[in-house]
BALUMRO-691291 format. One record per residue (C-alpha): y, x, z. Coordinates in steps of 0.001 Angstrom, whole numbers. Example, Ala and Ser with C-alpha at 12.3 -4.5 7.8 and 13.67 -1.06 7.14 Angstrom:
       v       u       w
   -4500   12300    7800
   -1060   13670    7140
***
This chain:
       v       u       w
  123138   58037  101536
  123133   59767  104809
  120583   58767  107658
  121058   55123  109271
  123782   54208  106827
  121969   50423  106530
  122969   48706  104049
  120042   46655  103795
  120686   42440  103367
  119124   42231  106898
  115775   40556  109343
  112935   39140  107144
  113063   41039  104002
  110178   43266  103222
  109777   46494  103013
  110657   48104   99345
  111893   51122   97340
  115244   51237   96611
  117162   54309   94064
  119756   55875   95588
  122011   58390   93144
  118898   58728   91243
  117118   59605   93793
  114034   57358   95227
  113940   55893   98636
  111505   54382  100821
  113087   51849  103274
  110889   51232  105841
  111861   48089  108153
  110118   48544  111487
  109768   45513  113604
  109357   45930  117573
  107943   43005  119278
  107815   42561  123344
  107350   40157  125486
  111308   40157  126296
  112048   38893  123083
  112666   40821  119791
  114386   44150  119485
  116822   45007  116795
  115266   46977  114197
  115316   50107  113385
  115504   51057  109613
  114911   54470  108141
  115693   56109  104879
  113306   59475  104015
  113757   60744  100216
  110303   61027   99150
  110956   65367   98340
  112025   66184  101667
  108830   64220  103401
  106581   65803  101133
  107989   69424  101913
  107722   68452  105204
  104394   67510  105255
  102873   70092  103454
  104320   72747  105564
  103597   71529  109113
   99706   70717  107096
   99867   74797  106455
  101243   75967  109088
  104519   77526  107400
  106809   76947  109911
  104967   78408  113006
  105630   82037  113000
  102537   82671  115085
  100256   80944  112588
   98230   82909  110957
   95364   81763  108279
   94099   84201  105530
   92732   83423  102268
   89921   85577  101373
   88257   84816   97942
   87603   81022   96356
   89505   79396   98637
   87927   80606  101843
   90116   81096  104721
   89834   83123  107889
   91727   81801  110797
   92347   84978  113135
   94978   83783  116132
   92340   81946  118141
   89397   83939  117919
   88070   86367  120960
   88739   89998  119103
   92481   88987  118660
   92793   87897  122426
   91052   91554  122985
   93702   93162  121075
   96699   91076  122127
   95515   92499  125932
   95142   96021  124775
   98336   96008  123284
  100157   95114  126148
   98180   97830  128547
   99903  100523  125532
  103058   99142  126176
  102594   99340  129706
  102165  103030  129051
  105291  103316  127287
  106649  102436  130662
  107923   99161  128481
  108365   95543  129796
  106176   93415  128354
  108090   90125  129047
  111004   91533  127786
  112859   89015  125272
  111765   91232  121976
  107994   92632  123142
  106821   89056  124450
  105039   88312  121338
  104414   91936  119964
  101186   91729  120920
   99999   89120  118955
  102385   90398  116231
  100087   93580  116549
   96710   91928  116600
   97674   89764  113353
   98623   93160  111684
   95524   94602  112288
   93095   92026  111722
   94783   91442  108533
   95224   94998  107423
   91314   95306  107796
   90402   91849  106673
   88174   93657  104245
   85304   94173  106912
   84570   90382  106573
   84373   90421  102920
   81733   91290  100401
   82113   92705   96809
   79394   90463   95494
   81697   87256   96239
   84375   89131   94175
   82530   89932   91328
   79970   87200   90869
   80774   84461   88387
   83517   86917   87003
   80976   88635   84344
   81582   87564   80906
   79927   87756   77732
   81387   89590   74724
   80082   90072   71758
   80379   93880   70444
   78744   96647   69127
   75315   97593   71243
   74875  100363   74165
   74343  103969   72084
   76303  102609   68755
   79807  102916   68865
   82974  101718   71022
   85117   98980   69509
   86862   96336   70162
   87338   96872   73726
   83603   96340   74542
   81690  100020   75408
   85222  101387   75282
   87186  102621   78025
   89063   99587   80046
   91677  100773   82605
   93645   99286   85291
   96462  101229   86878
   98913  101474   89265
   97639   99278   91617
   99969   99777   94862
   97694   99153   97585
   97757  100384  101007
   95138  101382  104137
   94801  102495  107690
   94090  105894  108667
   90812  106235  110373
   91876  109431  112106
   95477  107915  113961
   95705  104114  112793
   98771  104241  111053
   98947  102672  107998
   99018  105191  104028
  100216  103808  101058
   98327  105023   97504
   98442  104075   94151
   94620  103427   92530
   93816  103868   88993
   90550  101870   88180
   88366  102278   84554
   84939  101569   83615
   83128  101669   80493
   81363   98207   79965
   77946   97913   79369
   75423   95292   78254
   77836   93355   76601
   79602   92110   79699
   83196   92874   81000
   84602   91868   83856
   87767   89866   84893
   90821   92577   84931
   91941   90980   88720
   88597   91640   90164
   88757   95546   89721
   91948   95047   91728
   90520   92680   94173
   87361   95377   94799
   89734   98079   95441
   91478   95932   97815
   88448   95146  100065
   87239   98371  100300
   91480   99505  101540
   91675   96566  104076
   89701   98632  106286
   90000  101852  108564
   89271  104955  106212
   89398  108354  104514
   90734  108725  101006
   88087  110150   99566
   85214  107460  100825
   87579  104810  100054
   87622  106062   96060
   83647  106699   96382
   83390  102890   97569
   84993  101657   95389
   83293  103014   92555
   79699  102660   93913
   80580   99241   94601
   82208   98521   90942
   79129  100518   89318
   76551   98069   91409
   78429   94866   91093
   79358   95209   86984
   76439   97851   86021
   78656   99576   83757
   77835  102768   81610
   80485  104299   84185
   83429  103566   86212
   86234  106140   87004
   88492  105936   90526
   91866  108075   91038
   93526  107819   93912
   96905  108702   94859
   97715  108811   98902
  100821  108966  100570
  100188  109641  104363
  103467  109243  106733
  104138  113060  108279
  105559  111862  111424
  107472  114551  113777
  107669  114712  117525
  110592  113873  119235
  111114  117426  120432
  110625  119211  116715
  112565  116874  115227
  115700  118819  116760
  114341  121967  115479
  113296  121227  112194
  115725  119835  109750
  113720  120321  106545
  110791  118195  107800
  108487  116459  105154
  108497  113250  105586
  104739  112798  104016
  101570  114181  102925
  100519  113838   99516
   96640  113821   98604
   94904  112738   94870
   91246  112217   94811
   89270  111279   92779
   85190  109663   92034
   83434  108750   88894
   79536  107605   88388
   77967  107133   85149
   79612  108829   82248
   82066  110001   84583
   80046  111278   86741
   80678  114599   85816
   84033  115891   86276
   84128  118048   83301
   83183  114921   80950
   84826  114087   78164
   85391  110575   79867
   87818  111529   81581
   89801  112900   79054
   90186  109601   77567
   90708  107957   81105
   93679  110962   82416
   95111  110543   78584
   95418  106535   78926
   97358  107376   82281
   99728  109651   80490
   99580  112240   83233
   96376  113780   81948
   98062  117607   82628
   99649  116543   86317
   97071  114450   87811
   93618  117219   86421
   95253  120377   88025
   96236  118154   91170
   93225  116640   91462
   91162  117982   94088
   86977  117837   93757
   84950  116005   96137
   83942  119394   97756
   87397  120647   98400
   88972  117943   99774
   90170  118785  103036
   88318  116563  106227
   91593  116905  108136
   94311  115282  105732
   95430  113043  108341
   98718  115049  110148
   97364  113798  113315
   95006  117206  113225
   97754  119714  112219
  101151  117781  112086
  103797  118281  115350
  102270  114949  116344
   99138  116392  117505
  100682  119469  119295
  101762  116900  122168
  100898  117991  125201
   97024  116950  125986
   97821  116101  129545
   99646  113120  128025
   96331  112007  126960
   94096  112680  129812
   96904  111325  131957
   96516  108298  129984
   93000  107035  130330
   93943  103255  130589
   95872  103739  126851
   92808  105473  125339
   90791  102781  126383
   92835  100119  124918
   92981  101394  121671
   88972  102198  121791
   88421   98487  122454
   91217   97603  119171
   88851   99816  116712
   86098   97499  118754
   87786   94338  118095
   88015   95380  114640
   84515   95269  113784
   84529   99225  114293
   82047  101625  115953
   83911  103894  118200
   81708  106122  118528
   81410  106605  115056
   82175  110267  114625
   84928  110320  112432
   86368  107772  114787
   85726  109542  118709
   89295  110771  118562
   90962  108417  116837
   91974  106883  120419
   93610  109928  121276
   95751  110816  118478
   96850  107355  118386
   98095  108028  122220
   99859  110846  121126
  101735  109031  117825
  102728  106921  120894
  103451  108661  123545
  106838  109914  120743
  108346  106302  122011
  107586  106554  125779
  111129  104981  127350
  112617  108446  128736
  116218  107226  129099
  117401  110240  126131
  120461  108307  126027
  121403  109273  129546
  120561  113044  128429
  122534  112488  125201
  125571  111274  127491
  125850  114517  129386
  125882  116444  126556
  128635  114070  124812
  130657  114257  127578
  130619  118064  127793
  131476  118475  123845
  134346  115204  123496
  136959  117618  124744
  136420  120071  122425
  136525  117568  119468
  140160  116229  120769
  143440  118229  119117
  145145  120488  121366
  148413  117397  122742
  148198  115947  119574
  147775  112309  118785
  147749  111289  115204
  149095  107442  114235
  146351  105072  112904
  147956  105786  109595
  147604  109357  109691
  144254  109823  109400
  141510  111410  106890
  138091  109735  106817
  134989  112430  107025
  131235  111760  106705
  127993  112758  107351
  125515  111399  104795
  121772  111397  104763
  121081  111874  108443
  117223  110977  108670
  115595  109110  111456
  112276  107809  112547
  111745  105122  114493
  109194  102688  115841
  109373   98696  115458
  108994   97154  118676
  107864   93756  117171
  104554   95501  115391
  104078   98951  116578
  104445   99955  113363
  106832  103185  111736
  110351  102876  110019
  112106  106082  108625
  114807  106937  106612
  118751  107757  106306
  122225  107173  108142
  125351  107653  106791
  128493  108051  109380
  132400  107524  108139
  134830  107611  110716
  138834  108292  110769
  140015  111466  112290
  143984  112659  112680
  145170  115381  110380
  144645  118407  112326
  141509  117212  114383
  138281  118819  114198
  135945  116757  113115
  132618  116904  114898
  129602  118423  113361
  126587  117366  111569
  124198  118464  114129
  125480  116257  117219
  125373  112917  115182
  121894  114043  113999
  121129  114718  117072
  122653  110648  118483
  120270  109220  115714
  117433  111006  116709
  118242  109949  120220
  118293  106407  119451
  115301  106426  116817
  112442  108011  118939
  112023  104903  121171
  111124  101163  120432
  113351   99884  118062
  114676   97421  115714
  116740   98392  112472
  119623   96055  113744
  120134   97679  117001
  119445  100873  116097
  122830  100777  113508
  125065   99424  117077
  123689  102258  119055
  124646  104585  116797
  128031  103085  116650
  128893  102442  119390
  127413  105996  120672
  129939  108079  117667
  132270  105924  118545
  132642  106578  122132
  133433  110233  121144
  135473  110145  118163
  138055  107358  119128
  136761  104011  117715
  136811  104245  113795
  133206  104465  112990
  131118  102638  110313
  127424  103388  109957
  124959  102628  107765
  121089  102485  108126
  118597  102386  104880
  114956  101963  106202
  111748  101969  104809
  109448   99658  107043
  105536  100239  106980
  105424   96512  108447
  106438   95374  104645
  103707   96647  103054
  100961   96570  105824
  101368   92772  106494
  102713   89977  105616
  104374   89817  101741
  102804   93613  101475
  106309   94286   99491
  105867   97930   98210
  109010   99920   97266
  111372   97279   99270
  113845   98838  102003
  116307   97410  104120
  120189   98140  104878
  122233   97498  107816
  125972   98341  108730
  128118   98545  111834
  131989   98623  111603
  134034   99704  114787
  137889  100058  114350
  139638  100173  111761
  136407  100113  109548
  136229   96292  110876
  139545   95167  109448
  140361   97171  106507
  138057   96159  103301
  139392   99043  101256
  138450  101596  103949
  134764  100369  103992
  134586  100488  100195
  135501  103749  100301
  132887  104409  103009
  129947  102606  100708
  130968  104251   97511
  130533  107501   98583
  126906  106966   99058
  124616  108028   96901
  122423  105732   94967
  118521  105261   95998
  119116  107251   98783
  116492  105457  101140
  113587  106893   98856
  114944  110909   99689
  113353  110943  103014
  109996  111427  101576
***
C-alpha cells in the first residue's frame, strides 16, 4: 500500500500491526491536541525493512559522503574528519591548488580537499596502530612434533600466505605503489598463528609512508617478535607508477608506464639467503626460478627506486620549485599532519618532488595551444572540392592511445588507453596517429575527471574531422585501490558518440569490436 492510502476504520482505535501483501506494517495513529480543538490525524504506514535500513545507515554514517570512520582492529574505530591534522591538510591542500593556478570554489575542487585529507589519513592509518593488538589473543596451541624433531602436520613446517595485494605511499614523492606480499614463517613452540593476522601485519606496516625494502624488513621483525617463530620469510613485489612530464610525453612514445622492484627479508632460518628455507618457501610460490634471479639482496637494492630521482618527473625545471615556496610548505606540514618527521632524512625532499609531480597539472590553457595547431593542419586533412555523402564513408581508428591524467576530486593519478573511430569520405586523408595522441595528451596533463576527459577528446577530433567521432577511455584509477573499497585490478570505461556514431548502433558495434580485449592493463 502506498504512503497515506488510510484505510484504517477511523478516531479511537489504537495503534496496531496490520500485514499488508505479506508484508508487516506498523500503523501508527498520531493524535494532535491544541487548545483550538482537535486536529485531524495524521496516520503513517513505514514497512518495518525500509525503517530499519534507514536507521542503520544514518546510525553509520553511510549516506554522508564526507563521513568518514575507520575500523582499526576489535572493533576500534578512528574518526578522522573532525580532528586538527585533517583541518591542517584540508588547508594545505587548497594552498597546492592555489598553485596550480586552480579555483578552489570551483563546483568539482570544493570538497577535494577534504577528499585529499581522508585519502591520506587513511592510506597511513597504520601509524596509529600497533602489531601487538594484531597478534595478541591470535596465538594458538597445536599439538605437534617438538622444536629440533621433525616437521609434520603443519606445525614446525613451512606455513605461507601469498598474494596479498596490498598497496603504500612512496616516501620519496607521495604517490601511492601497489605490491603483491608473500608472507611464511616456520612455527615454533607449538603455537601458530591466525592465517588473517600475517595479512593484517603486513597491512599496518603498508598504511604508512615508506621504502620497499624497510617495509619487507618490518614486517618480518615485527612477525618474528610478535609470533617468535623459528623464522619468518617476506617477498615483496612493487609496482611504482613511472609518471612522464607533460613535455616528454610528446617525445617519447615507448614510455614505461612503471617501475618494477622485488625485495625481499627473512630472520631466523631464513635469515640467510642461501638457506635451504627458502627453497621450500620460492618452491611453494611456484616461481622459485623467476622470483631468486629477480630478487635483489638487501645490499643491492637501489636507495633511489622512486622515479621521482631519475624519472622525466624530476628533470622539471627547479625554478618551479623554488618559485613555489608556499606549495613546499604545504606539503611539509601534510607529512606533519601525518604523524611524520619532515626532517627525517629520507623525507627532506619529499616536499619538492611532490611539487614537481604537480606542477605536470598546472592550468596552462594547452588547449588554446592545441587550437592553433588544429587550425593550421584541418585544411590539409579536407579532400581537394570533394565532399563525400554520409553514406560514403570508411570508418578508421586509432587504438591504444595512452594518457595520464590527474583526478581533480583526490589528487591522485589515472592512466591508460583511448581508442578513436570516426567516418571519413572515400578519398579523404585520414589524420594521423600523432595529432590525436597529441589532443589526449593535451587534455590528460591537467585536473581531470575520466568523464570529461572522453567529451574533450570528442568534441576536440571532432571539430577537425567533421562530426563522426566515438571515443573510448579505459582507466586505471590509483584512487580505487588507495582508498575507499581498495579494489585492486578494477578499471573503468567511458564512451562519447558524436555523429553518426550517436544514432547508428551497428556503427558503434563495429567501433567496440575492434578493440582488443584487456587492453586497459597494456599501459604498464
Amino acid at each position: 500500500m502506498a504512503l497515506g492510502d488510510d484505510k484504517s476504520s477511523g478516531v479511537g482505535e489504537d495503534p496496531h500491526i496490520s500485514n499488508i501483501n505479506g508484508n508487516p506494517t506498523y500503523l501508527f495513529d498520531f493524535w494532535v491536541d491544541s487548545r483550538f480543538g482537535i486536529f485531524s490525524i495524521l496516520c503513517f504506514r513505514i514497512e518495518v525493512g525500509w525503517l530499519l535500513f534507514l536507521v542503520v545507515a544514518l546510525s553509520m554514517g553511510s549516506l554522508d559522503e564526507d563521513h568518514l570512520c575507520v575500523e582499526i582492529e576489535n572493533g576500534m574505530k578512528v574518526c578522522f574528519e573532525e580532528e586538527p591534522e585533517t583541518v591542517a591538510i584540508e588547508e594545505a591542500v587548497k594552498v597546492l591548488l592555489q598553485g596550480l593556478g586552480e579555483d578552489v570554489n570551483r563546483e568539482g575542487l570544493v570538497k577535494t580537499p577534504l577528499r585529499v585529507a581522508k585519502a591520506l589519513r587513511q592510506g597511513t592509518r597504520g601509524y596509529k596502530q600497533k602489531v601487538k593488538d594484531v597478534v595478541e589473543g591470535a596465538l594458538f596451541p597445536e599439538v605437534g612434533v617438538h622444536d629440533g624433531v621433525g616437521h609434520a602436520g603443519g606445525v614446525g613446517g613451512l606455513v605461507i600466505v601469498r598474494d596479498l595485494d596490498l598497496f603504500s605511499y612512496c616516501e620519496s614523492c607521495l604517490l601511492p605503489f601497489q605490491l603483491k606480499c608473500h608472507v611464511g614463517y616456520v612455527p615454533s613452540g607449538q603455537r601458530v598463528v591466525g592465517l588473517s593476522k600475517l595479512s593484517r601485519v603486513a597491512d599496518v606496516f603498508a598504511k604508512r609512508l615508506q621504502d620497499p625494502q624497510r617495509l619487507a624488513d618490518e614486517i618480518c621483525s615485527a612477525l618474528h617478535h610478535g609470533i617468535r617463530p623459528a623464522g619468518v620469510a617476506v617477498i615483496l613485489e612493487c609496482l611504482h607508477i613511472h609518471f612522464p612530464n607533460v613535455e616528454s610525453v610528446f617525445l617519447d612514445s615507448k614510455h614505461k608506464g612503471w617501475v618494477k622492484l622485488l625485495v625481499s627479508s627473512g630472520s631466523g632460518v631464513f635469515g640467510n639467503e642461501n638457506a635451504d628455507a627458502w627453497v621450500d618457501f620460492l618452491g611453494l610460490l611456484k616461481l622459485r626460478v623467476v622470483i631468486a634471479e629477480k630478487i635483489l639482496s638487501k645490499d643491492s637494492v637501489e636507495q633511489n627506486w622512486c622515479p621521482s630521482h631519475s624519472s622525466p618527473m624530476a628533470k622539471i625545471p627547479s625554478d618551479l620549485v623554488a618559485g613555489n615556496p608556499e606549495m613546499v610548505a604545504a606539503v611539509a606540514s601534510i607529512l606533519k599532519s601525518l604523524g611524520e618527521d619532515p626532517s627525517r632524512k629520507e623525507l627532506v625532499e619529499t616536499p619538492g618532488h611532490f611539487v614537481r609531480w604537480l606542477m605536470n597539472f598546472q592550468d596552462t590553457k594547452l588547449e588554446m595551444k592545441l587550437n592553433g595547431f588544429t587550425r593550421g593542419i584541418t585544411d590539409l586533412l579536407k579532400p581537394n572540392g570533394e565532399v563525400g555523402s554520409r553514406n560514403n564513408k570508411l570508418m578508421h581508428s586509432e587504438l591504444n592511445l595512452s594518457f595520464w591524467s590527474q583526478c581533480e576530486h583526490h589528487l591522485l593519478p589515472f592512466y591508460g588507453l583511448v581508442h578513436i573511430g570516426y567516418f571519413c569520405p572515400k578519398g579523404f586523408n585520414h589524420t594521423g596517429k600523432s595529432l590525436l595522441q597529441s589532443i589526449v595528451h593535451c587534455y590528460g596533463f591537467k585536473l581531470q575527471v575520466q568523464e570529461r576527459l572522453t567529451r574533450q577528446i570528442a568534441e576536440t577530433v571532432s571539430s577537425i574531422l567533421g562530426g563522426d567521432v566515438m571515443v573510448v577511455v579505459e582507466a586505471n584509477h590509483t584512487c580505487m585501490i588507495s582508498r575507499g573499497i581498495e579494489k585492486f585490478g578494477s578499471n573503468t570505461a567511458t564512451i562519447a558518440v558524436l555523429g553518426q556514431f550517436a544514432t547508428d548502433p551497428a556503427a558503434r558495434a563495429m567501433f567496440l569490436q575492434i578493440i582488443p580485449d584487456g587492453t586497459a592493463s597494456q599501459i604498464s
